[in-house]
C-alpha positions in Angstrom: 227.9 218.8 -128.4 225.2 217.6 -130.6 224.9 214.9 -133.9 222.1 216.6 -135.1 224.2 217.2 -138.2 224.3 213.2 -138.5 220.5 212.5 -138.8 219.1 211.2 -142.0 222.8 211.8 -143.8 223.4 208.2 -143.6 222.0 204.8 -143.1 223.2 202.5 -140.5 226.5 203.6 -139.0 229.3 201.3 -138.9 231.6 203.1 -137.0 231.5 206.4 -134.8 234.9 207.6 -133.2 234.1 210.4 -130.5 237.5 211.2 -128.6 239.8 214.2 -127.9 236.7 216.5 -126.9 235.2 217.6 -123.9 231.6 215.9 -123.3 231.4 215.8 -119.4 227.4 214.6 -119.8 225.5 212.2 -122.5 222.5 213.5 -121.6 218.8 211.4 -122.3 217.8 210.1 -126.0 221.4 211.6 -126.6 221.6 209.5 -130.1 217.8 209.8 -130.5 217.3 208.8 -135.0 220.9 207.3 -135.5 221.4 203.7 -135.8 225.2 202.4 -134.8 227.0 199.2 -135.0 230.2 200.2 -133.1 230.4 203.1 -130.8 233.6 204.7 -128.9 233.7 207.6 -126.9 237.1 208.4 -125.4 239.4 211.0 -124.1 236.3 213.5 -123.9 235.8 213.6 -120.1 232.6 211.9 -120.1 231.6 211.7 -116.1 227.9 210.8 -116.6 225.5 208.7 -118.4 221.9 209.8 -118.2 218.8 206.6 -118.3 218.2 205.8 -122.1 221.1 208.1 -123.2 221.6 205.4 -125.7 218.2 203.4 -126.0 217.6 204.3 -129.3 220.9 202.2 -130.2 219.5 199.0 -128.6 218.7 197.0 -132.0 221.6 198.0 -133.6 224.6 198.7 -131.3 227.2 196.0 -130.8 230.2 197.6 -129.4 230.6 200.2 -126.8 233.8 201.8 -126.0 234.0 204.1 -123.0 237.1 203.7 -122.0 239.7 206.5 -121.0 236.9 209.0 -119.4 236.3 210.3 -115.6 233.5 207.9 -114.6 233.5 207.4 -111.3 230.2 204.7 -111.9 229.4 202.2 -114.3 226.3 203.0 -116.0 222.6 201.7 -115.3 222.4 199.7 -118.0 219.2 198.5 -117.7 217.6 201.5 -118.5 219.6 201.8 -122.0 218.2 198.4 -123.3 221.2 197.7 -125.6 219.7 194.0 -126.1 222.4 193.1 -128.8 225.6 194.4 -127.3 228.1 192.2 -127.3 231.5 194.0 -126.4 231.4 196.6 -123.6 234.9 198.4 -122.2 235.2 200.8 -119.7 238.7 200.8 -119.0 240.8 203.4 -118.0 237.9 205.4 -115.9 237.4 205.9 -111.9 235.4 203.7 -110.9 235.3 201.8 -107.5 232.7 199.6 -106.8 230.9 197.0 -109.2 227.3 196.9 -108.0 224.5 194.3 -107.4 222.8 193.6 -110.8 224.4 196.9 -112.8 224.6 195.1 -116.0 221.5 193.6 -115.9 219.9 194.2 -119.5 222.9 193.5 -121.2 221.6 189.9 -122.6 223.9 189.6 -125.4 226.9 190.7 -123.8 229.7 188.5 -124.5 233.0 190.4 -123.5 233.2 192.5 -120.8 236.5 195.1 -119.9 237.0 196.9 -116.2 240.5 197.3 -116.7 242.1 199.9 -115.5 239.8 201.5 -112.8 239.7 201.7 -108.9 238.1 198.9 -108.1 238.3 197.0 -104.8 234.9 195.9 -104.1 232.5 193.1 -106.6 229.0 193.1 -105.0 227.7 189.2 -105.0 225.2 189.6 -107.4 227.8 192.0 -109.6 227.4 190.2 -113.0 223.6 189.1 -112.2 222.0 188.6 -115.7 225.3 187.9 -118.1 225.3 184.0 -117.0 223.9 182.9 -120.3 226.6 185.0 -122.4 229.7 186.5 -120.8 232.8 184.5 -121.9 235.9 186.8 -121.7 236.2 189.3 -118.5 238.9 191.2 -118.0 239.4 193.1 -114.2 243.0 193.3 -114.4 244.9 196.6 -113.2 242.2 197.2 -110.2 242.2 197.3 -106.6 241.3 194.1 -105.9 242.8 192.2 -102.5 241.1 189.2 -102.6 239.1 187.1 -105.3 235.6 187.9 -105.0 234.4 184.1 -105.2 230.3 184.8 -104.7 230.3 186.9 -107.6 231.6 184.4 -110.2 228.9 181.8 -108.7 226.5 182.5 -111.9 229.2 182.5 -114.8 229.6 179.6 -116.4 229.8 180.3 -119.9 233.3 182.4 -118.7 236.4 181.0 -120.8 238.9 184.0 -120.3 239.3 186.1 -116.8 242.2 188.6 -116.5 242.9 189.7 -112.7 246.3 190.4 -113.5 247.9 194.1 -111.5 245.9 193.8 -109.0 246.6 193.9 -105.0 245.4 190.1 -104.9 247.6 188.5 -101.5 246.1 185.1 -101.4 244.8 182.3 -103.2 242.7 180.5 -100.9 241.3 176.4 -101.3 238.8 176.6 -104.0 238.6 180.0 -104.1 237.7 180.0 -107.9 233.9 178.1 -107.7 232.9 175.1 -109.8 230.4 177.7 -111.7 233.4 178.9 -114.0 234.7 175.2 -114.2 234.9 175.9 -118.5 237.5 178.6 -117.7 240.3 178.3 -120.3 242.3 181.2 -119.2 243.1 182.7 -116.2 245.7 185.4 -115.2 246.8 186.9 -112.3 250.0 188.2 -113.3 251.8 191.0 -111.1 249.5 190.6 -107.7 251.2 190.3 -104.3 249.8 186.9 -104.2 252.4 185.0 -101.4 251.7 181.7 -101.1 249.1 179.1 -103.3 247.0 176.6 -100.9 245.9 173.2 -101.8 243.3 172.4 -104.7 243.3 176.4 -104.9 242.3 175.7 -108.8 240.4 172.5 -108.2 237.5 173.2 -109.9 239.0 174.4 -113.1 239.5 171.4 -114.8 239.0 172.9 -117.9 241.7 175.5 -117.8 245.2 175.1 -120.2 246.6 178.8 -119.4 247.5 179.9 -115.9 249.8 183.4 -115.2 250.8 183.7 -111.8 254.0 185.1 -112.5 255.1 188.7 -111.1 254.2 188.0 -107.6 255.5 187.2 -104.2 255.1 183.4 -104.1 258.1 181.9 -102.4 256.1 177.9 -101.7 253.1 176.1 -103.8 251.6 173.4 -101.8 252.2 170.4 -103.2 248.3 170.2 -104.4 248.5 173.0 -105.1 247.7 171.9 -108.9 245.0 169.5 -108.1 242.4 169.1 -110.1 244.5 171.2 -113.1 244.6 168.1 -115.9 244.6 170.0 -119.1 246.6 172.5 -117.9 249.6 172.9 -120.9 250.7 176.5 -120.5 252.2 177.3 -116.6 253.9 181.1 -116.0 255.1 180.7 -112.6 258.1 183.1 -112.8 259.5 186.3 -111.4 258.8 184.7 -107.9 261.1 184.1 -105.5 260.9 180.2 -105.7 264.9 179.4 -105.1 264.0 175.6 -106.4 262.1 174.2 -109.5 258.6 173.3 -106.8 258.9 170.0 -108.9 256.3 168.1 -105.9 253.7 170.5 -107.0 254.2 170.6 -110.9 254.1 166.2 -111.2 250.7 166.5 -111.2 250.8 168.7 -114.0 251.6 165.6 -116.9 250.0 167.5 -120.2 252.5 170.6 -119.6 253.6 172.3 -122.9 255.1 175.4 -121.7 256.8 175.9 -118.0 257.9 179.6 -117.5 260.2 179.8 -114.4 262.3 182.6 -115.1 264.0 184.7 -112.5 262.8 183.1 -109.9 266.2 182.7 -107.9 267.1 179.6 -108.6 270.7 178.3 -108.7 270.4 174.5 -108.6 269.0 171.7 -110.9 268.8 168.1 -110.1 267.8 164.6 -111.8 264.8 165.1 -109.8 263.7 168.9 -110.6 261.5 167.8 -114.3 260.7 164.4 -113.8 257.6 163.0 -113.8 255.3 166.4 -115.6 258.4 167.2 -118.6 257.6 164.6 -121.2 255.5 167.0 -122.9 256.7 170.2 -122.3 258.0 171.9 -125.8 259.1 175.4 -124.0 261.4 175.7 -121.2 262.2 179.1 -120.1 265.1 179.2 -117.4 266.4 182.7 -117.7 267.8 185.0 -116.0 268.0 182.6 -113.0 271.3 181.6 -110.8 271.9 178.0 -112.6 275.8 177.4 -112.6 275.8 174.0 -113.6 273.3 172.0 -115.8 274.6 168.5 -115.5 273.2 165.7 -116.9 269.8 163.6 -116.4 268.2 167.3 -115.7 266.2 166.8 -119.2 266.2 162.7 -118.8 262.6 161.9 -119.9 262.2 165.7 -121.4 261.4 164.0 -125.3 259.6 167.0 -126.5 261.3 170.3 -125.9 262.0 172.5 -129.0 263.1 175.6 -126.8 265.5 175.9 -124.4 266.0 178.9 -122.6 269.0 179.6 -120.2 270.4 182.4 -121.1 270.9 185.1 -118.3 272.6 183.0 -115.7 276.0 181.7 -114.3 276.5 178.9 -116.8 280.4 178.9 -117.5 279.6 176.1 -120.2 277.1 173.2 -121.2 278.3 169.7 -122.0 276.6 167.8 -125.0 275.2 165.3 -122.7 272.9 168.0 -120.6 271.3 168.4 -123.6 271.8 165.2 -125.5 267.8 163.6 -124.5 266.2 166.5 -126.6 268.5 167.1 -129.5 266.4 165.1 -131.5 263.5 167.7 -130.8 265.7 170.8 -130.0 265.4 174.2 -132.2 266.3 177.0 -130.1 268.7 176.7 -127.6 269.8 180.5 -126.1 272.8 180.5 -123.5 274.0 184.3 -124.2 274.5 186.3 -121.2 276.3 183.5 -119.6 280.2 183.8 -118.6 280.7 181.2 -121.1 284.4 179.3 -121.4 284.7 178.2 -124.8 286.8 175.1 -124.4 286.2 171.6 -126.1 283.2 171.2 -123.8 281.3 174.0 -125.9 282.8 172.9 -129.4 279.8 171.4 -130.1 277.5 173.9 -129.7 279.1 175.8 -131.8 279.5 173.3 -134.5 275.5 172.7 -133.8 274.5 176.9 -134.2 276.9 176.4 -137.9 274.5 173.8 -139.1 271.4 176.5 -138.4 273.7 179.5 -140.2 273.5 177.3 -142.9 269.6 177.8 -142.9 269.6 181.0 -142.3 268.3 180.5 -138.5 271.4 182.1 -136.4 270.5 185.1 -135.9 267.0 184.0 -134.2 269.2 181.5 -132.1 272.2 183.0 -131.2 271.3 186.0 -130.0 275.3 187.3 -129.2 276.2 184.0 -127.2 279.9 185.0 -126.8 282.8 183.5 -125.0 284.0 185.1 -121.5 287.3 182.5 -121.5 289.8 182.3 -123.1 291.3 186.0 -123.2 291.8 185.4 -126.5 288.6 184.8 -127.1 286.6 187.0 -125.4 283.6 188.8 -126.3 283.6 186.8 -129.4 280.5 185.2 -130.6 280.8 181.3 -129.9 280.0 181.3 -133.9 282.9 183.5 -135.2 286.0 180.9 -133.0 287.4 178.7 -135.1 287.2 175.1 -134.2 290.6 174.7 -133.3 290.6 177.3 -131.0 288.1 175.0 -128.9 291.3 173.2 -127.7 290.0 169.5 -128.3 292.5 167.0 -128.6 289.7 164.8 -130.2 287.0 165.8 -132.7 283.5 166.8 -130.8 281.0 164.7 -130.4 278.6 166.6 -132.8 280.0 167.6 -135.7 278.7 170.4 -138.0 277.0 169.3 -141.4 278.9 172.5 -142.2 282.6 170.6 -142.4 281.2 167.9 -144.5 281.6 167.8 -148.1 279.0 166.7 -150.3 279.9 164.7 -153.5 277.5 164.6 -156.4 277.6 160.9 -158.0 279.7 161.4 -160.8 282.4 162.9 -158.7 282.1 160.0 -156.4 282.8 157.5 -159.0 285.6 159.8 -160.5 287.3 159.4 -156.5 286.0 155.6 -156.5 288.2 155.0 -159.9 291.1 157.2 -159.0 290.8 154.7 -156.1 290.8 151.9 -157.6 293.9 152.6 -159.8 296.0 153.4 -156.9 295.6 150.0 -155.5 296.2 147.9 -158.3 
């Protein structure tokens, strides 16, 4: 393959797409007279990268997209002398091993992509050179077993690291190093990560988003969180946890989001959000074993604007479980529950009419339908008529819906008519 036909037709080259052919070898000076600002080369089997294959793009090329080839190594990069690069992705190749000082060169680079490779072995001097620049780094969908700790020791201008699909089984104490203390985002999503030791995250104090869902945590210590203080968004989920680890997650007081969905648990107390849920806007509880939400569970919970518990056991949910974030509440989603619809559930529905009105229900229902009364069943909790709720008193939340408004002048017409009857 050759770009021959390229030279001296343009100027500088935004863009060049190479995929879909077969270019097992770049060979030396490969884009020798060309001048690029963003460069992919994908699905063409590329195996090998000769020295200075793309020196000639140093002063000009700040993308590089090799993702989706067979390299079984990451380039020497040193000899390329891309000075301004700024985004570099090899995802989706073969490789195994990230060697000592292999990007070094790369003084510009900024973000960084592995994904998708072999990889279960980060030499200690792996990232040696990108301690000024890299912020984003993303080794998700490796090999990986353990955290490689010594290589992260010289990046501290990292703000987003991705580990998630990995084969990571541990999280030891302080196994994340004060060098990447600015971290803002870290995930580790989908390991076979089994149990979380004390002041595992201390040094992070800096991080707001932590994924450790999708693993095969069944205990946090209860410091496990030390040292977390801006941490607002927790996914903890899809772990077999059997009980809200509510010792753990106190020290966790500027939560916004808590994720614990299907994690097999089937009881709530007073106790399970107290002390870290004053802040917390978005509760997911899905698809878990809760039967009963009874009320104090949300006692202190001032802030929550979604609720989510559908996909459980619920047979119904009294006003008063909820009652300490109606004020704040906007989505509330209890389909997939065997719900009875009795007077105890009259005022959800009467609460979902008010959002019909606004046009909202479809976001919020999301087919919430009765399992009791025969009668009833499989109807959405919308579509039964009040009086089918079976109160023998009016609900304690009634819909906006019901009540009639009367503009001024027909309120003085009823005030007179009013007044004539009682004279």
């Amino acid at each position: 393959m050759s770009l021959h036909c390229l030279h001296g037709t343009f100027g500088t080259i935004n863009r060049l797409y190479i995929g879909l052919s077969t270019l097992p070898r770049l060979p030396s000076h490969f884009f020798m007279g060309l001048a690029i600002n963003h460069l992919t080369i994908s699905y063409s089997n590329l195996s090998s990268i000769q020295p200075s294959a793309m020196s000639a793009l140093g002063s000009t090329l700040y993308s590089l997209d090799i993702s989706s080839n067979e390299l079984t190594m990451i380039p020497a990069f040193r000899e390329q002398r891309l000075r301004v690069l700024r985004n570099l992705k090899l995802s989706h190749n073969k490789i195994h091993t990230i060697p000592d000082k292999i990007f070094e060169g790369l003084d510009s680079l900024i973000q960084l992509s592995l994904y998708g490779n072999r990889i279960s072995a980060v030499s200690d001097a792996a990232f040696f050179g990108l301690s000024r620049t890299l912020t984003r780094l993303n080794l998700g969908g490796n090999h990986l077993t353990k955290f490689p700790t010594e290589a992260f020791h010289t990046l501290n201008h990292l703000v987003d690291l991705d580990l998630h699909d990995n084969l990571i089984n541990h999280i030891e104490e302080k196994d994340f190093p004060q060098a990447i203390s600015n971290l803002d985002h870290l995930n580790l999503r989908n390991n076979s990560i089994g149990n979380v030791e004390a002041e595992a995250f201390f040094h992070l104090r800096h991080l707001t988003n932590l994924d450790i869902s999708e693993n095969n945590i069944k205990h946090f210590d209860r410091k496990a969180f030390d040292g977390l203080d801006n941490l607002e968004y927790l996914c903890i989920g899809d772990n077999p946890l059997n009980a809200v680890p509510s010792e753990s997650l106190r020290r966790l007081t500027n939560l916004q989001q808590l994720d614990l969905r299907n994690s097999n648990i089937s009881v709530l107390t007073e106790d399970s959000f107290k002390g870290f849920c004053t802040n917390i806007k978005w509760l997911h509880l899905q698809y878990n074993h809760i039967k009963a939400f009874s009320e104090l569970i949300l006692d202190g919970c001032d802030s929550i604007q979604t609720l989510q518990l559908y996909g459980n056991w619920l047979t119904g949910l009294n006003l008063s479980s909820v009652s300490p974030v109606m004020d704040t509440l906007v989505v509330l989603d209890i389909h997939a529950n065997p719900l009875i619809c009795d007077c105890d559930l009259l005022w959800y529905r009467n609460w979902l009419a008010d959002f019909h009105q606004q046009g909202e229900t479809a976001f919020l229902v999301r087919n919430a339908s009765c399992h009791v009364p025969s009668k009833n069943v499989d109807r959405m909790v919308l579509d039964v008529h009040p009086a089918d709720f079976n109160c023998k008193q009016s609900s304690p939340y009634t819909s906006t819906a019901s009540v009639h408004v009367f503009s001024p002048l027909h309120l003085l017409f009823c005030v007179a008519i009013a007044h004539l009857l009682l004279r």
